[in-house]
C-alpha positions in Angstrom: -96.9 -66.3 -52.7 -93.1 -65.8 -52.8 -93.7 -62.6 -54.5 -96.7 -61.8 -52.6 -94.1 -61.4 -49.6 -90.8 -60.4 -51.1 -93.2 -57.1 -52.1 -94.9 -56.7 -48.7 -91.3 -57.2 -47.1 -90.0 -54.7 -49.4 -92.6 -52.5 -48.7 -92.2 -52.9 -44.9 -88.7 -52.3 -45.1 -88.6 -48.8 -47.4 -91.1 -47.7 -44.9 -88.8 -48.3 -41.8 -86.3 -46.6 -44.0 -88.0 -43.7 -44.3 -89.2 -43.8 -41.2 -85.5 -44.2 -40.1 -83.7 -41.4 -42.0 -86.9 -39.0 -41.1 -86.3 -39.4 -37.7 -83.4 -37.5 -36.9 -84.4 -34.2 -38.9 -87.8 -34.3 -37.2 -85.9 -34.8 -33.8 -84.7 -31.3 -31.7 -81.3 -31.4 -29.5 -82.2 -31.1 -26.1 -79.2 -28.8 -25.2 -78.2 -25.5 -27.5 -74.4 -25.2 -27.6 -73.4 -21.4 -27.6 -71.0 -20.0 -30.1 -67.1 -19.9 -29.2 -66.3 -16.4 -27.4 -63.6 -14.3 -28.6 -62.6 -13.3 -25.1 -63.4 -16.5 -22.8 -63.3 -16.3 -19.7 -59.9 -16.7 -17.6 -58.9 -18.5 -14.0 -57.9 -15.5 -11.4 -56.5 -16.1 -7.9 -57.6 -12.7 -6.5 -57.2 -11.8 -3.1 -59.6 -12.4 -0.6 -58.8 -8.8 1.1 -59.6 -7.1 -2.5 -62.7 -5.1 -2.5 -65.2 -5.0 -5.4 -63.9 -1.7 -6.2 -61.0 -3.7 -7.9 -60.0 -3.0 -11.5 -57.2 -4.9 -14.2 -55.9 -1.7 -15.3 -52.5 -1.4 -18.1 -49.6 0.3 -16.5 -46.3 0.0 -18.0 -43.9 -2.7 -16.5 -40.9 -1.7 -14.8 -38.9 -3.8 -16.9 -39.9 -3.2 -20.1 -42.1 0.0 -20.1 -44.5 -1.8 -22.1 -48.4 -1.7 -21.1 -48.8 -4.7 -18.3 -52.0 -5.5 -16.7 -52.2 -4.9 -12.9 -54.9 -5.3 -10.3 -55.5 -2.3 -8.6 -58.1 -1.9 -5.0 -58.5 1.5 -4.1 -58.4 0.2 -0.4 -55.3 -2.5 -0.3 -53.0 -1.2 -3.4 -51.8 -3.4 -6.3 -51.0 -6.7 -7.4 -49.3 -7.8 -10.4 -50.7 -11.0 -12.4 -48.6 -14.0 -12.6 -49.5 -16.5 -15.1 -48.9 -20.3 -14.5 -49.3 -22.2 -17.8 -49.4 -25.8 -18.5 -46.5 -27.6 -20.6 -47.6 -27.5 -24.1 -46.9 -30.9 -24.3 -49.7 -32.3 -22.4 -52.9 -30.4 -23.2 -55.4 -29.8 -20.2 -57.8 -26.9 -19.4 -60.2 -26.0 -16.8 -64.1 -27.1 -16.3 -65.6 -23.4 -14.9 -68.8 -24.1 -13.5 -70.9 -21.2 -13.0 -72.9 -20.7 -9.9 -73.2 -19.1 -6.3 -76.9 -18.6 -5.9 -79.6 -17.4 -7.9 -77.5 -14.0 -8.7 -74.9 -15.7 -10.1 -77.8 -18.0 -12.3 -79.7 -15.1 -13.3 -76.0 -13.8 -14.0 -75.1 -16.4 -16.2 -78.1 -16.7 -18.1 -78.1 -13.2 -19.2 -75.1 -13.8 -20.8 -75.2 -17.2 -22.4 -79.0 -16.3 -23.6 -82.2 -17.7 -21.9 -81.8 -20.7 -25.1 -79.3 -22.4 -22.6 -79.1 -24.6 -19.6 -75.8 -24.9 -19.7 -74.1 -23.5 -16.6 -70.4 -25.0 -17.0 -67.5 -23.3 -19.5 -64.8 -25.5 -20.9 -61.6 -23.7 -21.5 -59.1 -24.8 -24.2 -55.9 -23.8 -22.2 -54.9 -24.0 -18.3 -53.6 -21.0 -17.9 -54.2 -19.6 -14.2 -53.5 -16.2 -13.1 -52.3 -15.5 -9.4 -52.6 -11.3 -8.4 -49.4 -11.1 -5.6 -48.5 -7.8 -4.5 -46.2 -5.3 -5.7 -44.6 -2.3 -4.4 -45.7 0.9 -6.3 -42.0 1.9 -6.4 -41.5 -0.5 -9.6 -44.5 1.3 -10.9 -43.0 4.7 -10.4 -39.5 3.8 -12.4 -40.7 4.6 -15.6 -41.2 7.9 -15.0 -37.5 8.5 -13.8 -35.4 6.3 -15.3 -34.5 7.5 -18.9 -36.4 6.2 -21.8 -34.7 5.0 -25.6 -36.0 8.4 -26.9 -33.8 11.6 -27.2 -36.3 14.0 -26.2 -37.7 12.0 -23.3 -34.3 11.3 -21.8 -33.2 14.7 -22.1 -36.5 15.7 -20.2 -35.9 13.2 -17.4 -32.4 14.3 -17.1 -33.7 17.9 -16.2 -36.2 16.4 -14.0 -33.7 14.0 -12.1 -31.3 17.4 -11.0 -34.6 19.7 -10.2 -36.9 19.4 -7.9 -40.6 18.9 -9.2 -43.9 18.1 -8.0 -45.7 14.5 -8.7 -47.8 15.1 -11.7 -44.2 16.5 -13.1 -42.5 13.5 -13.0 -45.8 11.2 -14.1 -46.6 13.3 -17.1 -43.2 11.3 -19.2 -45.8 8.2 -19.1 -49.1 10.0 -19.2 -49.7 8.6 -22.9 -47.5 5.0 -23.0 -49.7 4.4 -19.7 -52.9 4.9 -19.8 -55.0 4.3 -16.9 -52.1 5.9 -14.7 -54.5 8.7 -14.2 -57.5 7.0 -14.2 -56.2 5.4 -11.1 -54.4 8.5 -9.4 -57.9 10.2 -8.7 -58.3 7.3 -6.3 -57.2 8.9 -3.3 -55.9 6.2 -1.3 -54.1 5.0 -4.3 -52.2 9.1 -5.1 -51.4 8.7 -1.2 -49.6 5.2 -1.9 -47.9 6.5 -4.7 -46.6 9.6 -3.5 -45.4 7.9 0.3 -43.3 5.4 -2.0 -42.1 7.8 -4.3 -40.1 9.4 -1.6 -38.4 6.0 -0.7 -36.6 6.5 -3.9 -36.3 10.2 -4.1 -35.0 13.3 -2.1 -37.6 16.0 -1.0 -38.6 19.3 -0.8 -41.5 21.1 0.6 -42.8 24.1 -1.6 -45.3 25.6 0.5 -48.1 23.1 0.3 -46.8 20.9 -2.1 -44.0 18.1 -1.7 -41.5 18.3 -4.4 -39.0 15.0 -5.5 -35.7 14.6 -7.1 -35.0 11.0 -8.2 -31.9 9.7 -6.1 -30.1 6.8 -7.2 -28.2 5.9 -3.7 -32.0 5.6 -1.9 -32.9 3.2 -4.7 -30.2 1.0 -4.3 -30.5 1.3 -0.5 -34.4 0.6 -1.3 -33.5 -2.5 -3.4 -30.9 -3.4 -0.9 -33.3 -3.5 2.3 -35.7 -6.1 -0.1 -32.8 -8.2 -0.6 -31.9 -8.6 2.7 -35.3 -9.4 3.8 -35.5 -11.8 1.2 -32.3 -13.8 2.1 -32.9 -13.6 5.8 -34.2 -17.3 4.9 -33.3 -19.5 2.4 -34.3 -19.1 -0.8 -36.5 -21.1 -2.9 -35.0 -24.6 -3.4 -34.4 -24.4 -6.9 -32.7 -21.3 -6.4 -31.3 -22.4 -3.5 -29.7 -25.0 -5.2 -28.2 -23.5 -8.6 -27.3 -20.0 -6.9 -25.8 -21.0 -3.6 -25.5 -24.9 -3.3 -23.7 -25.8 -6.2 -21.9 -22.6 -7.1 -20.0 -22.4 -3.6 -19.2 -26.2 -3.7 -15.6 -27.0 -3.7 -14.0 -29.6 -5.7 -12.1 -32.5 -4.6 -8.8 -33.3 -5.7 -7.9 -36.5 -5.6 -7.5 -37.5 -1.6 -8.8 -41.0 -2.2 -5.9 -41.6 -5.1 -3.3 -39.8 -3.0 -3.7 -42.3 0.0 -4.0 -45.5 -2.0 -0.7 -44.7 -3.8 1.0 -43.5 -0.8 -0.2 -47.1 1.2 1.4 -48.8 -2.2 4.8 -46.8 -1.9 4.7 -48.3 1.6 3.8 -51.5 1.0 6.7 -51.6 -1.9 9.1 -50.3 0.7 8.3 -53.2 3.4 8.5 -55.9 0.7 12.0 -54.2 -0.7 13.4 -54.4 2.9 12.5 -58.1 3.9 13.4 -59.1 0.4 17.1 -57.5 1.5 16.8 -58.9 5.1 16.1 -62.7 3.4 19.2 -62.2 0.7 21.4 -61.2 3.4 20.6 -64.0 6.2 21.1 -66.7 2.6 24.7 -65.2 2.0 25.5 -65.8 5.8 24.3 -69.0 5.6 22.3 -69.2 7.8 19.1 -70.9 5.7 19.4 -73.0 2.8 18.1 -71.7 -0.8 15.1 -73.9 -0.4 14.1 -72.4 2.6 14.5 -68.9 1.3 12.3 -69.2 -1.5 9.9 -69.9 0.7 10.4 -67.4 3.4 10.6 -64.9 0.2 7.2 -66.3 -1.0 5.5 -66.3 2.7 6.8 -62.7 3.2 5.4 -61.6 0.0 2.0 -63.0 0.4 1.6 -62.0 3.8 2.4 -58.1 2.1 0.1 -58.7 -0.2 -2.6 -60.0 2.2 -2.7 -57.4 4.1 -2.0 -54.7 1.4 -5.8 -53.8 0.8 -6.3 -53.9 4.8 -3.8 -51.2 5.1 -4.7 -49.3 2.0 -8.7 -49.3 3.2 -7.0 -48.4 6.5 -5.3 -45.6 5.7 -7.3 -44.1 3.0 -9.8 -41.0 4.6 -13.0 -39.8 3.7 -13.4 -37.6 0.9 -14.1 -34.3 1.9 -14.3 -30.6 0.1 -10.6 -28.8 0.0 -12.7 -25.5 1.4 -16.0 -25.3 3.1 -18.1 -22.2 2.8 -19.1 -20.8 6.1 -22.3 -19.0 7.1 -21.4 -15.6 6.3 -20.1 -16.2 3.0 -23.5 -18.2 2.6 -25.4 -15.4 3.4 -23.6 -12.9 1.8 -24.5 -14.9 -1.7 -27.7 -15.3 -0.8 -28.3 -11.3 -0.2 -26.5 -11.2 -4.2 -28.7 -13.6 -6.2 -31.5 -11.6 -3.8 -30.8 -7.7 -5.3 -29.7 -10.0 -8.8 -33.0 -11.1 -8.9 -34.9 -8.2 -8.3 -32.7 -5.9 -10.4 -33.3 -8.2 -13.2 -37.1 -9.1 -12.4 -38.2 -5.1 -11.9 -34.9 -2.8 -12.8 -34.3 -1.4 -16.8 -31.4 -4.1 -18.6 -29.0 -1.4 -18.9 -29.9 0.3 -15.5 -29.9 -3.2 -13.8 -26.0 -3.5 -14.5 -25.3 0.0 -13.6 -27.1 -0.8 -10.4 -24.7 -4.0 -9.6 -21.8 -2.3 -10.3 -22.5 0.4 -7.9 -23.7 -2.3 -5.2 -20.0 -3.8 -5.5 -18.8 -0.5 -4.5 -20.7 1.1 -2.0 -20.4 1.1 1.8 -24.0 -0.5 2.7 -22.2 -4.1 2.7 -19.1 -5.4 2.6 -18.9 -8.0 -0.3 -14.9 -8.8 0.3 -15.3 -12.2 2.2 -17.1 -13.6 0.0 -15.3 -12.4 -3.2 -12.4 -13.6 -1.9 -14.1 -17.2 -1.5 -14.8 -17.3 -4.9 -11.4 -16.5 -6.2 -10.2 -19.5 -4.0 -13.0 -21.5 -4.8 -12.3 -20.5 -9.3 -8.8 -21.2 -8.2 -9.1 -24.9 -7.0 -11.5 -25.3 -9.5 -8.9 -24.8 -12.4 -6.2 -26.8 -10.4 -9.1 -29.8 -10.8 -10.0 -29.5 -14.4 -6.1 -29.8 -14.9 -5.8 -32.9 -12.8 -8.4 -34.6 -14.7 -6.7 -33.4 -18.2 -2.9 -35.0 -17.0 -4.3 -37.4 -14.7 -6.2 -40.9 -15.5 -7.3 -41.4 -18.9 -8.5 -44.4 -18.5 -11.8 -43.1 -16.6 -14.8 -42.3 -18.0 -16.2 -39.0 -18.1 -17.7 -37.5 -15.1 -20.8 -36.0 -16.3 -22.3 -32.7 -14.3 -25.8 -32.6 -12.7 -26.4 -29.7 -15.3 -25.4 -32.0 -18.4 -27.4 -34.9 -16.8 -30.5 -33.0 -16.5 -30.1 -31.8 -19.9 -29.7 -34.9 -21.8 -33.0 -36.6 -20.0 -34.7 -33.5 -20.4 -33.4 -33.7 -24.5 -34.8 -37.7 -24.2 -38.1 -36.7 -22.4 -38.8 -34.4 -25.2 -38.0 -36.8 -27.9 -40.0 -39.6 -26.6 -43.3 -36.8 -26.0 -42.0 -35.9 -30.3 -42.4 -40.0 -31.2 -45.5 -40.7 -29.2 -47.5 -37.2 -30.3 -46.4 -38.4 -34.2 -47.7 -42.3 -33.3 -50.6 -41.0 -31.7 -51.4 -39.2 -34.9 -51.1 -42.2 -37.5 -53.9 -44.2 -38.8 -53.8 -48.2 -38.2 -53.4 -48.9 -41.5 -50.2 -46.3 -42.1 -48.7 -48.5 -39.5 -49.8 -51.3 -40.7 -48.3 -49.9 -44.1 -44.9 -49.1 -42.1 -44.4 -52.7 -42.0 -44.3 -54.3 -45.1 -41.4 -55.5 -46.9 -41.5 -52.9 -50.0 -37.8 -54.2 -51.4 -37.7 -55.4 -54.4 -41.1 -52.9 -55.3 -41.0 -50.4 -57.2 -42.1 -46.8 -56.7 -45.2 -44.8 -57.9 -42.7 -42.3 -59.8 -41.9 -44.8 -61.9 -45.0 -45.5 -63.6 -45.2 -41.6 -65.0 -41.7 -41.6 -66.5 -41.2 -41.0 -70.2 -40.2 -44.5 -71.8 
């Protein structure tokens, strides 16, 4: 009987085995997962007066010259593409779910394939991409300010003393841009170009045909007008802070110190004259030595009682040696304005040439707040010396900057620890703790004896 069963339960339980193992090859998946794209889709902030008529297009960046996308509407102008990424050290992405009626089903099922009922995308990075205008006239640099190549820049020399049509000056970036021309057939668009190209150059009419001659003063009176627009407020807070804040702050030197020594050499100057008055009142006899000891003792506790009194007293508030006043704040602000700009939109090397002539020219007057700074570098020095001869004793006073980078070094190195732990097994750690001294290593079983 034993056997009888052990059989029939072995039976029973190859067959559930089978049954088992069979079941999930027989089985289909209920959802088909499509392949991973080669071009996924993207996250684009557009704006909502763009028309449908809108294309990404590559122009060449006003910066580099290098081919940037832009997006370009043939009825409201263009918009560079700012990206926003996420810090690589914590990993997100976007859940894109497709929809907006049955067009946008039908849509999305023409693409994925009519296998799928997925209608949701998962991207692997959160990257998101904000179109903001931009003013054609960064667009149009290329095209007069010299290039690194000797024929081009001897070209755009002749070009920038003669008067020449449109399609003259665009032809230098007819083949490192190439949808420049694609985009000029829009006629809104040539209209936009060519009204902004004459904010930057002199013209001419030649019978029915404008002509332009790239001047430098109407640039820098172009970039100048931005900047003032732009500082007519304060700036962003974080420039506000590292640009104007901080680098017009004054030091201060020392008032606190100076008071408390100078309510000491006081107080040492009171106790030295009743210390005289009690010596000479004991030579004319008129206490005896008993008594003077302890008029000396009162006299010099009751200085020293009322010492830190006096001393708190007399001691002010720390303030600034100079205070910035609202024109010299303004006038900074207007300078990290055209800095920024220059920097953001302007050549490298024509950028500089740009400031330099900005310090010279008539448009603004700079001097008040030059001068500020030279004051401000001045008392700045006389600091750093007082803390070289002064107190030793003290600890170092760290900067805001110096701060900021030391927790930022810490933040870093704790993500570094936590990314490596978050990578090991249990048992590695488990490894990690035990006592290997005294052990010997696995190198030295495969040495020669």
């Amino acid at each position: 009987m034993a056997r009888t069963r052990s059989k029939g339960g072995a039976t029973t339980t190859s067959k559930n085995s089978k049954e088992t193992s069979s079941t999930p090859a027989n089985s289909k998946s209920r959802y088909v997962l499509p392949e991973e794209s080669s071009n996924p889709p993207r996250i684009f902030i557009l704006p909502k007066k763009a028309t449908k008529e809108a294309r990404i297009v590559s122009l060449l960046n006003p910066r580099y010259a290098k081919p940037t996308r832009y997006l370009v509407c043939p009825e409201t102008g263009v918009y560079e593409l700012t990206q926003i990424a996420a810090p690589k050290t914590t990993p997100r992405s976007w859940l894109i779910q497709y929809g907006g009626g049955e067009d946008g089903e039908k849509a999305q099922e023409a693409k994925l394939g009519n296998n799928t009922e997925f209608s949701v995308h998962i991207t692997k990075g959160a990257d998101l991409f904000v179109a903001t205008p931009i003013d054609p006239v960064f667009l149009l640099l290329p095209a007069f300010i010299p290039s690194t190549s000797t024929s081009s820049e001897s070209k755009s020399e002749k070009q920038s003393r003669l008067f020449v049509s449109s399609d003259d000056h665009l032809d230098t970036i007819q083949q490192s841009s190439p949808h420049q021309w694609e985009i000029l057939r829009w006629g809104k668009i040539r209209q936009l170009f060519e009204s902004r190209m004459a904010a930057i150059c002199e013209t001419a009419q030649a019978g029915d045909e404008t002509m332009f001659r790239f001047s430098e003063d109407k640039l820098l009176a172009e970039l100048l007008a931005k900047a003032q627009r732009m500082s007519e407020n304060p700036l962003p807070k974080s420039m506000e802070d590292k640009f104007v804040t901080k680098a017009l702050e004054a030091p201060v030197l020392g008032i606190k110190r100076a008071a408390v020594l100078q309510t000491e050499t006081s107080v040492e100057e009171k106790q030295t004259e009743e210390t005289a008055t009690v010596s000479a009142a004991a030579e004319s006899g008129a206490s005896t030595p008993k008594e003077t000891n302890s008029t000396e003792s009162q006299t010099s506790g009751n200085s020293t009682a009322t010492a830190p009194t006096s001393a708190s007293d007399a001691a002010p508030e720390l303030a600034p040696t100079i205070t910035a006043s609202p024109e010299v704040i303004r006038l900074q602000r207007l300078r990290i304005a055209f800095q920024f700009l220059s920097s953001s939109y302007i050549a490298a090397g024509y950028a500089a040439t740009l400031r330099q002539k900005l310090s010279s020219t008539s448009l603004v007057d700079f001097a008040p707040l030059d001068a500020y700074l030279a004051r401000l570098a001045q008392l700045r020095q006389e600091a750093a010396a007082a803390r070289s001869v002064g107190d030793y004793t003290r600890k170092r006073d760290f900067d805001d900057e110096e701060v900021a980078a030391r927790a930022e070094k810490k933040r870093r190195h704790d993500e570094e620890e936590k990314r490596k732990k978050a990578g090991e097994s249990r048992g590695v750690r488990d490894l990690k703790k035990v006592n290997t001294s005294g052990m010997k290593k696995m190198s030295d079983f495969f040495k020669k004896k």
